[in-house]
OpenMM code with the backbone's topology and positions (N, CA, C; nanometers):
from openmm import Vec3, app, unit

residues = "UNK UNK UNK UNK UNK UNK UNK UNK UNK UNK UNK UNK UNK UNK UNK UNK UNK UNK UNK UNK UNK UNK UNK UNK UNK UNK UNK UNK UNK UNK UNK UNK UNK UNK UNK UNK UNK UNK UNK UNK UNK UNK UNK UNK UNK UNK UNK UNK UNK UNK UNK UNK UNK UNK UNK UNK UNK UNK UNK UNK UNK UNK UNK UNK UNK UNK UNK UNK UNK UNK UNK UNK UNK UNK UNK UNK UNK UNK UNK UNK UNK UNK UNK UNK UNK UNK UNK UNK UNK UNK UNK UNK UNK UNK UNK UNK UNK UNK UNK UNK UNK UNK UNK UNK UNK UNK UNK UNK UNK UNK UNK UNK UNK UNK UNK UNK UNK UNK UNK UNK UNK UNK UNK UNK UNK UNK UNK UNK UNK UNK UNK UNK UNK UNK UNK UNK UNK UNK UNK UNK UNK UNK UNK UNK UNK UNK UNK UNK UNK UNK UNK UNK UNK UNK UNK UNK UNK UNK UNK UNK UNK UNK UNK UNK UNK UNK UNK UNK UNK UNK UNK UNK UNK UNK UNK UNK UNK UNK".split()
positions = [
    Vec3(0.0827, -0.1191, 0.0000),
    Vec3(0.0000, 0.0000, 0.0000),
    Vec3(0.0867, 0.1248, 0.0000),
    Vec3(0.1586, 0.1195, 0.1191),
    Vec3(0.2585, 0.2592, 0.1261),
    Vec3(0.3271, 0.3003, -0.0283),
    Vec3(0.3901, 0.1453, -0.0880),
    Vec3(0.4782, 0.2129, -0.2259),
    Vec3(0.4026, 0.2817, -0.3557),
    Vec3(0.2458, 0.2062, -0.3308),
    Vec3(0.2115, 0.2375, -0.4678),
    Vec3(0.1627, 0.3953, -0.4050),
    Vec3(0.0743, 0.4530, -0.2536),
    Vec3(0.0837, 0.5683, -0.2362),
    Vec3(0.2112, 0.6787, -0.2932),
    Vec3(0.3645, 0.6029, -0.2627),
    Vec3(0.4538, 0.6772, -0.2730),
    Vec3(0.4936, 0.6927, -0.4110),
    Vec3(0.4598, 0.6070, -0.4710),
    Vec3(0.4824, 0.6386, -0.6461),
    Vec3(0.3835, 0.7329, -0.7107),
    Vec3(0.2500, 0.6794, -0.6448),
    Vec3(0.1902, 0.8095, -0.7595),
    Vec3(0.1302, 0.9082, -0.6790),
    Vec3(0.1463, 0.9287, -0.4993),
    Vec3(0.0717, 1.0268, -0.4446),
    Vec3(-0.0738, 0.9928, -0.4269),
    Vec3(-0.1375, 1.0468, -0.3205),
    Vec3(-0.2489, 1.0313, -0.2618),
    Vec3(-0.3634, 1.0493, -0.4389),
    Vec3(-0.3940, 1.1219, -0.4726),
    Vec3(-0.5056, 1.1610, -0.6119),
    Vec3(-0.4514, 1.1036, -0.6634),
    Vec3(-0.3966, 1.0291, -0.7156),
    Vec3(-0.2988, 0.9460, -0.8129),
    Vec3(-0.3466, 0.7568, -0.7412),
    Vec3(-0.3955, 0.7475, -0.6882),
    Vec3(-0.4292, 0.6268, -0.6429),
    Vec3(-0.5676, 0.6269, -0.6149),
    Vec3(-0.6059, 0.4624, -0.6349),
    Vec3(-0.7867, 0.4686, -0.5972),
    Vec3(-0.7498, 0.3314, -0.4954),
    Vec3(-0.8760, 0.3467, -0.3839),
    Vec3(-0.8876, 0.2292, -0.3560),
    Vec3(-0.8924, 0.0887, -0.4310),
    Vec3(-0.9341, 0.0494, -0.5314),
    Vec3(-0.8953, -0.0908, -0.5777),
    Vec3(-0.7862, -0.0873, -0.6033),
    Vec3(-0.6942, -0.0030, -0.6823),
    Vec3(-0.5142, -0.0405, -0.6708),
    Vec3(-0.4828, -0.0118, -0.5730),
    Vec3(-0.5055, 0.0201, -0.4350),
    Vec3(-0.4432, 0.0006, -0.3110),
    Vec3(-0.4713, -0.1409, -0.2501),
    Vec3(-0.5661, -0.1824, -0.2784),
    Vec3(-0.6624, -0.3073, -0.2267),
    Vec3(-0.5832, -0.4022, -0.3240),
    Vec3(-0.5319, -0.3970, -0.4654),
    Vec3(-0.4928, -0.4533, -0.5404),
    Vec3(-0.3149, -0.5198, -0.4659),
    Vec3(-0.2963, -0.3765, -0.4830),
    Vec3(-0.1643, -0.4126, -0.4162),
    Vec3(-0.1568, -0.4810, -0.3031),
    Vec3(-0.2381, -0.4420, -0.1756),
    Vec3(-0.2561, -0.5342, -0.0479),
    Vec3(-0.2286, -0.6818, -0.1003),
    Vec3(-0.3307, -0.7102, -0.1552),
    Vec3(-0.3615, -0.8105, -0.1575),
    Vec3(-0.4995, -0.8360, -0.1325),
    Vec3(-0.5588, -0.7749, -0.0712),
    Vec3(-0.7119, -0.7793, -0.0603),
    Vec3(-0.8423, -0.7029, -0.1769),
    Vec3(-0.9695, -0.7418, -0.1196),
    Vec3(-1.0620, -0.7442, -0.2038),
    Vec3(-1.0812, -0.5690, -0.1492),
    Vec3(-1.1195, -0.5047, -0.1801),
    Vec3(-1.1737, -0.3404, -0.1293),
    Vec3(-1.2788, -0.3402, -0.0141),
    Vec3(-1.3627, -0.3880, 0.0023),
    Vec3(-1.4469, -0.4266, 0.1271),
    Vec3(-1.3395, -0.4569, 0.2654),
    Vec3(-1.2493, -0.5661, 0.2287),
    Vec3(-1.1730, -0.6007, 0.3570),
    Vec3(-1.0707, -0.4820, 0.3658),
    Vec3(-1.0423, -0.3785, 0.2774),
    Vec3(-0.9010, -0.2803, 0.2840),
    Vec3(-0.9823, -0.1919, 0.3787),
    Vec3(-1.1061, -0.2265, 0.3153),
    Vec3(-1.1477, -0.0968, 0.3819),
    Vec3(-1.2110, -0.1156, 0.5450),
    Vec3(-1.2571, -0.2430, 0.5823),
    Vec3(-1.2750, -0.2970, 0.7158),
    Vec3(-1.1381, -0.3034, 0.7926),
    Vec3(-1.0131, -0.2519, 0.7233),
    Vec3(-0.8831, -0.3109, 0.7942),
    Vec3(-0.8475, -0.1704, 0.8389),
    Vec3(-0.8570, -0.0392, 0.7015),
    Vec3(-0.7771, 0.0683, 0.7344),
    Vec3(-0.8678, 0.1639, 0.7171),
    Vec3(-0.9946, 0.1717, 0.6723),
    Vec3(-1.0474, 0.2423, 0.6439),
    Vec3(-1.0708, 0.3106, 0.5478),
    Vec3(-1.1178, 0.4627, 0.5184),
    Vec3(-1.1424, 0.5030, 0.3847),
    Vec3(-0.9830, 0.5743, 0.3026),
    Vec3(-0.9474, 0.6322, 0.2341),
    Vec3(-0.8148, 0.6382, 0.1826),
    Vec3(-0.7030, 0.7242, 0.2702),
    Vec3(-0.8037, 0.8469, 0.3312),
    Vec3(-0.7360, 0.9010, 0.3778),
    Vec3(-0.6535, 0.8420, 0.5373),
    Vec3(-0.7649, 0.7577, 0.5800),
    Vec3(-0.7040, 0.6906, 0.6905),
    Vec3(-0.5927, 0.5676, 0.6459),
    Vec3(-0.5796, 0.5467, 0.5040),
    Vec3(-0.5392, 0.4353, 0.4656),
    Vec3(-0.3591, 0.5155, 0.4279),
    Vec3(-0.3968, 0.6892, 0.3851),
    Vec3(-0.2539, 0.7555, 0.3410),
    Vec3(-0.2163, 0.7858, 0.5064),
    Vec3(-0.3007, 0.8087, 0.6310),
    Vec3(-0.1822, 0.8729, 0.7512),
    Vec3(-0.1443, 0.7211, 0.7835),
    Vec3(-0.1915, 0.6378, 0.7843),
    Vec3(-0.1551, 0.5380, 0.8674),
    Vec3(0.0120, 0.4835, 0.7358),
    Vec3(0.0106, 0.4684, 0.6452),
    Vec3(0.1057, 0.4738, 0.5622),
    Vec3(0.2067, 0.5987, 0.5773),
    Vec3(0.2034, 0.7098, 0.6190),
    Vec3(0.2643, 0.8145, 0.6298),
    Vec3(0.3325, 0.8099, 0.7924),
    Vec3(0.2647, 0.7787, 0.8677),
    Vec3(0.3010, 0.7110, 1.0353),
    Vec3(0.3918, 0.6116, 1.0277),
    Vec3(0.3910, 0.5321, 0.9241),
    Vec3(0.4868, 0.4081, 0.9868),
    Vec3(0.5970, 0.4385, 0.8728),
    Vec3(0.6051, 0.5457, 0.7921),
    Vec3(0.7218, 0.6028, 0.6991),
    Vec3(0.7899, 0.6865, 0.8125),
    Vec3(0.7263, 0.7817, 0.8545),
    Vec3(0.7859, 0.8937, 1.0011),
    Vec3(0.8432, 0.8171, 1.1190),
    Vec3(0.7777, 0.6920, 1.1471),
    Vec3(0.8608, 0.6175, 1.2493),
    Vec3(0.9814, 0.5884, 1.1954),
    Vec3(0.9812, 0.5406, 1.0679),
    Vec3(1.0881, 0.4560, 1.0571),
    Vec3(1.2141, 0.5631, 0.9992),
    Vec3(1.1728, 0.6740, 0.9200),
    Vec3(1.2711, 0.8004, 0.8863),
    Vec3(1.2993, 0.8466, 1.0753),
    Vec3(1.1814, 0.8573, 1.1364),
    Vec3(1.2490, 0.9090, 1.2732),
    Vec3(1.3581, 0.8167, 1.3794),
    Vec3(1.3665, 0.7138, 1.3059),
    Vec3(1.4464, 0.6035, 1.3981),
    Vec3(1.5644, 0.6281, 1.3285),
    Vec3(1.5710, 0.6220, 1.1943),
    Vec3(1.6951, 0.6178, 1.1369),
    Vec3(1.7950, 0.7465, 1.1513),
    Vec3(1.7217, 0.8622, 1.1152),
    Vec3(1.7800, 1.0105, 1.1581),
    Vec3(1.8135, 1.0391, 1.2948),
    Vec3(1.7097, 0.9562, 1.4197),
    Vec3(1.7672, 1.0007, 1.5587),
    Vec3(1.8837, 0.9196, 1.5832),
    Vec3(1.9231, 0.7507, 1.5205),
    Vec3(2.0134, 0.7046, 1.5327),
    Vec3(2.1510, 0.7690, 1.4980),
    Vec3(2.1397, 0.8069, 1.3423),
    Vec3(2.2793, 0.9205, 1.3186),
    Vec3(2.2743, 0.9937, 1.3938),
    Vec3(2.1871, 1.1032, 1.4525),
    Vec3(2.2150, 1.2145, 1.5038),
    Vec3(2.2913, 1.2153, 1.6418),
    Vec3(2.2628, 1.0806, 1.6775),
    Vec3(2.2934, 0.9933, 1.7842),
    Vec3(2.4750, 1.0097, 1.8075),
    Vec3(2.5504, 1.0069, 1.7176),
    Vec3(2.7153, 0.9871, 1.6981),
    Vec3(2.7349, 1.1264, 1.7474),
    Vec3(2.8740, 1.1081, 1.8352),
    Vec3(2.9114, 1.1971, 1.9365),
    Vec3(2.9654, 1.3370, 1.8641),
    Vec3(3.0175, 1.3519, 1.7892),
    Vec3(3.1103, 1.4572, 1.6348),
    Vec3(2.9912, 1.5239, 1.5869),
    Vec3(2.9464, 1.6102, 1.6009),
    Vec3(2.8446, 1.7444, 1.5449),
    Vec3(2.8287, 1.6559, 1.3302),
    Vec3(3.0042, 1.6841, 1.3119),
    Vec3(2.9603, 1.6562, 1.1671),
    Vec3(2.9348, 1.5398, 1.0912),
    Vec3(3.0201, 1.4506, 1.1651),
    Vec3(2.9507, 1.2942, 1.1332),
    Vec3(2.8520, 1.2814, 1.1789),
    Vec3(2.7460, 1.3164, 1.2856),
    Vec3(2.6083, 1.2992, 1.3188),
    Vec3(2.5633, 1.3559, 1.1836),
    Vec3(2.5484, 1.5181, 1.1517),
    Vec3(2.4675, 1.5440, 1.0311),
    Vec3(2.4870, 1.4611, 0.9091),
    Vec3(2.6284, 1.4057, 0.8573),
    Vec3(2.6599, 1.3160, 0.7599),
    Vec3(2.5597, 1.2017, 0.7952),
    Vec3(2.6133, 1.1470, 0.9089),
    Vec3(2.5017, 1.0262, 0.9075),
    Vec3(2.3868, 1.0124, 0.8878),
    Vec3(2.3149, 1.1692, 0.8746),
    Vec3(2.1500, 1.1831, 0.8967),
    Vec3(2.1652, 1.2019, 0.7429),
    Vec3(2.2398, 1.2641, 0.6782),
    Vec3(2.1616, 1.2715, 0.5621),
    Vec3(2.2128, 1.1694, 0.5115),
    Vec3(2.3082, 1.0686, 0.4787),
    Vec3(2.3373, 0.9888, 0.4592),
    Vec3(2.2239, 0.8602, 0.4886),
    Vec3(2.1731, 0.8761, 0.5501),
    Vec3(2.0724, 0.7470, 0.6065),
    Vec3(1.9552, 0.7769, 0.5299),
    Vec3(1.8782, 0.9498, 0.5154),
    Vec3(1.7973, 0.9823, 0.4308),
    Vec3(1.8000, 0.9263, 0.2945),
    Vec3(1.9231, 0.9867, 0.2651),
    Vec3(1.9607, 0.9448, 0.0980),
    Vec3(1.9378, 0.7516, 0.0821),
    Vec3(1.9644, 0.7199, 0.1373),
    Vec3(1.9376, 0.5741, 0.1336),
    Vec3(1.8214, 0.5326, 0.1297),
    Vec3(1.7228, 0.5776, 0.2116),
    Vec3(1.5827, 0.5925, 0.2225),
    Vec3(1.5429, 0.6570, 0.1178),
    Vec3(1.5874, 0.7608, 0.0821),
    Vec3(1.5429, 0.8588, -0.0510),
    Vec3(1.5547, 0.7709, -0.2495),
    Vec3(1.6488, 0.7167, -0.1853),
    Vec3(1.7195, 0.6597, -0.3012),
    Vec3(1.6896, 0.4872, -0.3458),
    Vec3(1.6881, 0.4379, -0.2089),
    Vec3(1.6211, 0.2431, -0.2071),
    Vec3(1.5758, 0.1718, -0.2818),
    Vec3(1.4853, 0.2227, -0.3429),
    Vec3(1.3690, 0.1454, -0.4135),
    Vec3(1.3912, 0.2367, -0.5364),
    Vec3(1.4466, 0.3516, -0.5805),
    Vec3(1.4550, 0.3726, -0.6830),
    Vec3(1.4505, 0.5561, -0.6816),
    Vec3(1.4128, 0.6716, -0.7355),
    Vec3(1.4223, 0.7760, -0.6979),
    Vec3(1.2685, 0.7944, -0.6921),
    Vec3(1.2782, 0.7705, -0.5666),
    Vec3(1.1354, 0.8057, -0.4711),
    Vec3(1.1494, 0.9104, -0.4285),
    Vec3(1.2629, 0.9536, -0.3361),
    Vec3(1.2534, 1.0722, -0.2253),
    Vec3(1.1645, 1.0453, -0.1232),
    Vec3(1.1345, 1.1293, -0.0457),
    Vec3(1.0318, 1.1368, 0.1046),
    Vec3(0.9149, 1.0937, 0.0665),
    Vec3(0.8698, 1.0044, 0.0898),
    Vec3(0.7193, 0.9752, 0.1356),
    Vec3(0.6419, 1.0692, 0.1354),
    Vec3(0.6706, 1.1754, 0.2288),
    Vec3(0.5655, 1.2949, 0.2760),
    Vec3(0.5943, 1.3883, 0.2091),
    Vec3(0.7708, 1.4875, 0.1839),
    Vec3(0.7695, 1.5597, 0.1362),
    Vec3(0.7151, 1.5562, -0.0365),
    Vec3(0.6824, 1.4269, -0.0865),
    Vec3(0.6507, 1.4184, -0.2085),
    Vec3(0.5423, 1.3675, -0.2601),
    Vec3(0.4524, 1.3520, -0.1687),
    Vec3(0.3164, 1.3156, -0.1241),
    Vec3(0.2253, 1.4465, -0.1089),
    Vec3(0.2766, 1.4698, 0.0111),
    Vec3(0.1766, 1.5769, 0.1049),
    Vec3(0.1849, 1.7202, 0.0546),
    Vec3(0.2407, 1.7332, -0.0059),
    Vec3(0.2521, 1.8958, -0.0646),
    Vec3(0.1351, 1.8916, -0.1443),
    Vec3(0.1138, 1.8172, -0.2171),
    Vec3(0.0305, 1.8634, -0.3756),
    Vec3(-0.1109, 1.8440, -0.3091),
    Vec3(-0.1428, 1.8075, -0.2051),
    Vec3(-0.2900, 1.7668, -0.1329),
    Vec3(-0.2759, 1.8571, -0.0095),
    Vec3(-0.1813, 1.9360, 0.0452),
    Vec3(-0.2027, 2.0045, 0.1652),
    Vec3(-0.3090, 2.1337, 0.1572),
    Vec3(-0.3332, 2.1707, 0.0198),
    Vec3(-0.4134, 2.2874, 0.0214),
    Vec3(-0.6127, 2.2311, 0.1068),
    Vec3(-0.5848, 2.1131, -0.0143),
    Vec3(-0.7505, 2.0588, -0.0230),
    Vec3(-0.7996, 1.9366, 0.0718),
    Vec3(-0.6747, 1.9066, 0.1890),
    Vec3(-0.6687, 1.8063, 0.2667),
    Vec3(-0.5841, 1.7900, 0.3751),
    Vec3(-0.7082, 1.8422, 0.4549),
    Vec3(-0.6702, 1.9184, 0.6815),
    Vec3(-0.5466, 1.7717, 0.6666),
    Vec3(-0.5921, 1.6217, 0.6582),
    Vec3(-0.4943, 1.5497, 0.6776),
    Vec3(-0.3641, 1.5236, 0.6511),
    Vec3(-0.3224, 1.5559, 0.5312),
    Vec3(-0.2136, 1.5684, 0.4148),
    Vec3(-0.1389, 1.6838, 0.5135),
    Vec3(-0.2297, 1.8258, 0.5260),
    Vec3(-0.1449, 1.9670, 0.5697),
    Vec3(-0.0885, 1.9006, 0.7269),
    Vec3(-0.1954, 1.8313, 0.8097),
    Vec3(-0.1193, 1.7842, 0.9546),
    Vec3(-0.0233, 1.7345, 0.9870),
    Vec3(-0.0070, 1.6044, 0.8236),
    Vec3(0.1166, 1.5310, 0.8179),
    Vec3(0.2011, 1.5890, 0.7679),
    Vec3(0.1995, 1.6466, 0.6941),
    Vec3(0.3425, 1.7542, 0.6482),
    Vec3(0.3715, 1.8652, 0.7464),
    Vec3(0.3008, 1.9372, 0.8033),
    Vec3(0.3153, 2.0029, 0.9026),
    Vec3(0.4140, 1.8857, 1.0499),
    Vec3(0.4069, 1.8310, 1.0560),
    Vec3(0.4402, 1.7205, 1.1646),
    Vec3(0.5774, 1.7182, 1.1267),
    Vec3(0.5386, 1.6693, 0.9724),
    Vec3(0.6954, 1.5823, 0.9461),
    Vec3(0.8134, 1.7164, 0.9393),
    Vec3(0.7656, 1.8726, 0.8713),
    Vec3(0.8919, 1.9538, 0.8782),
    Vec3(0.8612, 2.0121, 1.0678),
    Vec3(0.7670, 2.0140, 1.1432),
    Vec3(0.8565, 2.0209, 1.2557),
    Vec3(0.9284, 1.9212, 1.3334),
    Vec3(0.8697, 1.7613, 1.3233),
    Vec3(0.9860, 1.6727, 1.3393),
    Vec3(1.1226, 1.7068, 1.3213),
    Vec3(1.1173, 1.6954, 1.1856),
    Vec3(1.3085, 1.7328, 1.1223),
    Vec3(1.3847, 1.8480, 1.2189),
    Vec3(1.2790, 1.9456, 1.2017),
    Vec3(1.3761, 2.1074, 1.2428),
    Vec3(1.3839, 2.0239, 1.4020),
    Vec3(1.3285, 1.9915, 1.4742),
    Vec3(1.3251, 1.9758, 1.5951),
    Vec3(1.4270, 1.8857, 1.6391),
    Vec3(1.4629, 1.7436, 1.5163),
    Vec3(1.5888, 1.6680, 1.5845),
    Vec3(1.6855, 1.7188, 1.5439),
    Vec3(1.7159, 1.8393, 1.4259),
    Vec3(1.8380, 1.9075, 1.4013),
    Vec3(1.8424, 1.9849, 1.5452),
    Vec3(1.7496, 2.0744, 1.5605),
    Vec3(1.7744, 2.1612, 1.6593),
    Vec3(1.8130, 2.1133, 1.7675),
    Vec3(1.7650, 1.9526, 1.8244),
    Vec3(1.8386, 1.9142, 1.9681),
    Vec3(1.9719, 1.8567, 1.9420),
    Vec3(1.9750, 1.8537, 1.8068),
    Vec3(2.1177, 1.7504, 1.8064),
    Vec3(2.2298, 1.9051, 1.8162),
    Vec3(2.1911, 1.9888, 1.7121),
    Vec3(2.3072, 2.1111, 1.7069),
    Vec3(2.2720, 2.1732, 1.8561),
    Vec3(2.2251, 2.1632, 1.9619),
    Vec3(2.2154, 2.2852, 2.0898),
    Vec3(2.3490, 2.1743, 2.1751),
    Vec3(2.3287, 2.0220, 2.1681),
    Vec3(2.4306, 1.9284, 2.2151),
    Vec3(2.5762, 1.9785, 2.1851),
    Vec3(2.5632, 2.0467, 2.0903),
    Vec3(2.7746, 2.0963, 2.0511),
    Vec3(2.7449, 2.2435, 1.9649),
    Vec3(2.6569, 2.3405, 2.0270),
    Vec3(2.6389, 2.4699, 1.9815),
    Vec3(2.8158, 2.5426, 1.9711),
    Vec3(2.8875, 2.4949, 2.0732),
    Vec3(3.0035, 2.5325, 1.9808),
    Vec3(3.0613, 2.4760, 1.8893),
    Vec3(3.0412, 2.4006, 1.8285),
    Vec3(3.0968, 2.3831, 1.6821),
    Vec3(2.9690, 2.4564, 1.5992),
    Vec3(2.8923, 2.5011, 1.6031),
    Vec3(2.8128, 2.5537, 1.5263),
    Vec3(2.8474, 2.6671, 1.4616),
    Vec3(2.8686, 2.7323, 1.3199),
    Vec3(2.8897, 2.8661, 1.3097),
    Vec3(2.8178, 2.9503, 1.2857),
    Vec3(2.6914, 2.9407, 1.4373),
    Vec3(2.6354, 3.0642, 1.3790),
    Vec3(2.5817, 3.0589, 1.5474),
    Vec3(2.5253, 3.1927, 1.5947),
    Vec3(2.5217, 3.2304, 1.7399),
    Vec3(2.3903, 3.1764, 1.8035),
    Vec3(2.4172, 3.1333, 1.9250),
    Vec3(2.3132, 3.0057, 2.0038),
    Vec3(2.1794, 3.0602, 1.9781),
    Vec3(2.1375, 3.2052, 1.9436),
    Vec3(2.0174, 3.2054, 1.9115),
    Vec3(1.9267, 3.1776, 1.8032),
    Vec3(2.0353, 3.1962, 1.6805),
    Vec3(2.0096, 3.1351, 1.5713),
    Vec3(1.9813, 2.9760, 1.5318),
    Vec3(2.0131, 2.9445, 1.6634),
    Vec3(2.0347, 2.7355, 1.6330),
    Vec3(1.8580, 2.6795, 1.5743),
    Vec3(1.7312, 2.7558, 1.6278),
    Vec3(1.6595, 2.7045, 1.5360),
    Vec3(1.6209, 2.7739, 1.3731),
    Vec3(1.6624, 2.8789, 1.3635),
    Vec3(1.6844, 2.8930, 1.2198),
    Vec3(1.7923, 2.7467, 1.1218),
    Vec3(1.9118, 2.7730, 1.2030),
    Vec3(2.0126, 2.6772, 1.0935),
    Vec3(1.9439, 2.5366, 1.1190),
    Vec3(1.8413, 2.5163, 1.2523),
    Vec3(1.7962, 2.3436, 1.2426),
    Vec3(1.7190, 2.3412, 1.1044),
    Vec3(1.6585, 2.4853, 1.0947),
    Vec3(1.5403, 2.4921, 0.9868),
    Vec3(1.5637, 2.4884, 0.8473),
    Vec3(1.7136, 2.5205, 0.8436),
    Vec3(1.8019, 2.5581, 0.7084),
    Vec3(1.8541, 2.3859, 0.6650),
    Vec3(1.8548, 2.2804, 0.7532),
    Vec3(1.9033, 2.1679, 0.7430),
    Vec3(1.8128, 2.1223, 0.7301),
    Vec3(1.6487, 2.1333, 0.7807),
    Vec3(1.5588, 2.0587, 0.7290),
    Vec3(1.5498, 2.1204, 0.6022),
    Vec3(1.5078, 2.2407, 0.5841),
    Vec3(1.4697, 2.2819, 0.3916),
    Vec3(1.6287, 2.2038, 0.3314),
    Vec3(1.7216, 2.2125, 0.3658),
    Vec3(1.8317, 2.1172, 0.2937),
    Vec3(1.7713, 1.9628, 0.2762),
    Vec3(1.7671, 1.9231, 0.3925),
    Vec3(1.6787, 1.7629, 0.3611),
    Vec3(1.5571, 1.7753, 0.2346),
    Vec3(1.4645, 1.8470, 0.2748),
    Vec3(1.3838, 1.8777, 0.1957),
    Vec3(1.4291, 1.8574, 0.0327),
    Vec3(1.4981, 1.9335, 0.0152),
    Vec3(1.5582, 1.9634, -0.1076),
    Vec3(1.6062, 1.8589, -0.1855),
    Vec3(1.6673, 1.8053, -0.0711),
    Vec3(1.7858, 1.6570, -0.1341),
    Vec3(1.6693, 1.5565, -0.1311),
    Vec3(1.5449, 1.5848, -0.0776),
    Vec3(1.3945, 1.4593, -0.1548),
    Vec3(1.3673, 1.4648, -0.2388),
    Vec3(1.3246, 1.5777, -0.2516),
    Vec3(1.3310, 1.6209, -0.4443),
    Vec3(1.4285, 1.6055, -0.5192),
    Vec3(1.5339, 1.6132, -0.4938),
    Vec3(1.5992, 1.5843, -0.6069),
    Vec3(1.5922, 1.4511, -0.6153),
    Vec3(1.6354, 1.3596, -0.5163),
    Vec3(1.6054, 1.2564, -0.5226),
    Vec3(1.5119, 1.1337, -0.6234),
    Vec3(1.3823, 1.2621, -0.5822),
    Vec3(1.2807, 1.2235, -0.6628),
    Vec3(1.2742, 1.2658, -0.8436),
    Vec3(1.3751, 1.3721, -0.8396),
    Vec3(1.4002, 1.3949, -0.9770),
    Vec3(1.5481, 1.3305, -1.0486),
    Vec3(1.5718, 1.2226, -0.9672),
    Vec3(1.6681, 1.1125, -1.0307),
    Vec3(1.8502, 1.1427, -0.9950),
    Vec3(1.8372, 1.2751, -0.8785),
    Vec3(1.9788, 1.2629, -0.9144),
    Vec3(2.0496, 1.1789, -0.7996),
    Vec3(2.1906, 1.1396, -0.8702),
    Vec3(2.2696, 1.0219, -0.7551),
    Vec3(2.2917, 1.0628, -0.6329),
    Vec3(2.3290, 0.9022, -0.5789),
    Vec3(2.3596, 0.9584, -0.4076),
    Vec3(2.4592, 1.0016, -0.4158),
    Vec3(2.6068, 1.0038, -0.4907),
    Vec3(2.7165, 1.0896, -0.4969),
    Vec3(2.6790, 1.2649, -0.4867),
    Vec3(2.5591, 1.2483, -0.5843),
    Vec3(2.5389, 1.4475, -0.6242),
    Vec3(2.4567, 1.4250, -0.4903),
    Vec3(2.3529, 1.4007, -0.4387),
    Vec3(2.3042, 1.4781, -0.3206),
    Vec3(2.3687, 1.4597, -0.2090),
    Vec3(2.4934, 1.3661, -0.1668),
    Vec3(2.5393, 1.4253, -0.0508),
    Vec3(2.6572, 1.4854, -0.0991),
    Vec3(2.7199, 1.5025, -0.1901),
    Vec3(2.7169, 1.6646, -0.1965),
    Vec3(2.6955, 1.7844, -0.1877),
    Vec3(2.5802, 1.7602, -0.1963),
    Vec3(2.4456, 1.8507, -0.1485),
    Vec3(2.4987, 1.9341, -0.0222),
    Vec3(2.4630, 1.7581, 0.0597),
    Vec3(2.4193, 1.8213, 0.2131),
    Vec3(2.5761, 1.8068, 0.2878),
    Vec3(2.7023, 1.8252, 0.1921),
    Vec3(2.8206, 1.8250, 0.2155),
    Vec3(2.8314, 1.9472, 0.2676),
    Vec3(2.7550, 2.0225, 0.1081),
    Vec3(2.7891, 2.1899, 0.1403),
    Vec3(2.7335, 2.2479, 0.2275),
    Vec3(2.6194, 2.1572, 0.2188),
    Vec3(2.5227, 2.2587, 0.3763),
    Vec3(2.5728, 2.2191, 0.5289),
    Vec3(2.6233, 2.0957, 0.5843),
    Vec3(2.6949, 2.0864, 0.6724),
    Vec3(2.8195, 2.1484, 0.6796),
    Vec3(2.8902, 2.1707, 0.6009),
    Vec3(3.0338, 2.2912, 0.5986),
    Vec3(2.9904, 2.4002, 0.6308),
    Vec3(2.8482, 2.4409, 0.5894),
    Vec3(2.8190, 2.5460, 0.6229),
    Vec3(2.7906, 2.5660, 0.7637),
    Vec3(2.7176, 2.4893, 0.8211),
    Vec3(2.6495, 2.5029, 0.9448),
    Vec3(2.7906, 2.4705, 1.0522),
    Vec3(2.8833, 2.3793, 1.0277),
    Vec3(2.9840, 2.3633, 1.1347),
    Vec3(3.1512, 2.4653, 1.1520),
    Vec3(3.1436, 2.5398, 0.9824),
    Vec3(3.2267, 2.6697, 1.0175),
    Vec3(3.3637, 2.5633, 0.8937),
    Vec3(3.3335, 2.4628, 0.8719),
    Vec3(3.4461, 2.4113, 0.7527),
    Vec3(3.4075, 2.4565, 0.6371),
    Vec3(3.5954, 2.4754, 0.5459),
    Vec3(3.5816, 2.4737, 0.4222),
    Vec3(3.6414, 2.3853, 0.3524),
] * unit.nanometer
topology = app.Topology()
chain = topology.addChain("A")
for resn in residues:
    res = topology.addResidue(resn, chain)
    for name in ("N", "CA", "C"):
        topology.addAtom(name, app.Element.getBySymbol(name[0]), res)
């Protein structure tokens, strides 16, 4: 259910090719998860657990810049896996957040998630940071729109060499290396 959501996006899917893909008949998809939209958060929940396990684990490593390497590094893998997908949510939930409270909650969630484990991981070694302790949730916010960014591209095919490159330059930036 989750991949074929993530390939063509919430309007881009009907219940019988979700039911198709299950494996089930549409009556039982829908006695199991409900109607679509309960069928895209509950698919979008167990994508955020599992992006939030993997990102708090990197962020986890004691070194300010190998933690951020590791986070986007673990993204890109996730981003990249199955083929150039990118984020689940960031490439999902945008195009439905105008016309759908659910879509806007989950995307709303997922960019304050991000800013929020950048921001506790950079306040842990605010001195290696190059920019002043009040600014630390702006630059958490500058590393999520960086994540952000490197989904999309992702999703627009480019390699894991070019996007952590990417988020090479944006971690040089944020820790004061050139």
């Amino acid at each position: 259910m989750q991949r074929q959501i993530w390939t063509t996006g919430l309007s881009g899917v009907s219940l019988d090719g979700i039911a198709r893909s299950a494996g089930l008949n549409r009556p039982s998809l829908a006695a199991a998860f409900g109607d679509k939209d309960a069928i895209y958060a509950k698919a979008a929940a167990q994508y955020a657990a599992m992006m939030d396990a993997r990102v708090s684990e990197a962020l986890s490593l004691d070194d300010l810049g190998s933690a951020l390497r590791a986070a986007f590094d673990a993204a890109i893998d996730i981003y990249t896996g199955g083929g150039p997908d990118g984020c689940f949510v960031i490439c999902t939930a945008p195009a439905e957040a105008l016309t759908n409270p659910i879509c806007r909650s989950i995307l709303d969630q997922s960019l304050e998630s991000i800013d929020a484990a950048f921001l506790s991981r950079l306040q842990l070694d605010e001195r290696r940071v190059s920019a002043n302790p009040d600014e630390l949730p702006l630059v958490a916010a500058l590393l999520g729109a960086t994540l952000h960014s490197v989904a999309l591209r992702a999703r627009a095919g480019w390699s894991r060499e070019r996007l952590r490159s990417l988020a090479a330059g944006a971690i040089r930036q944020v820790i004061g290396e050139t």
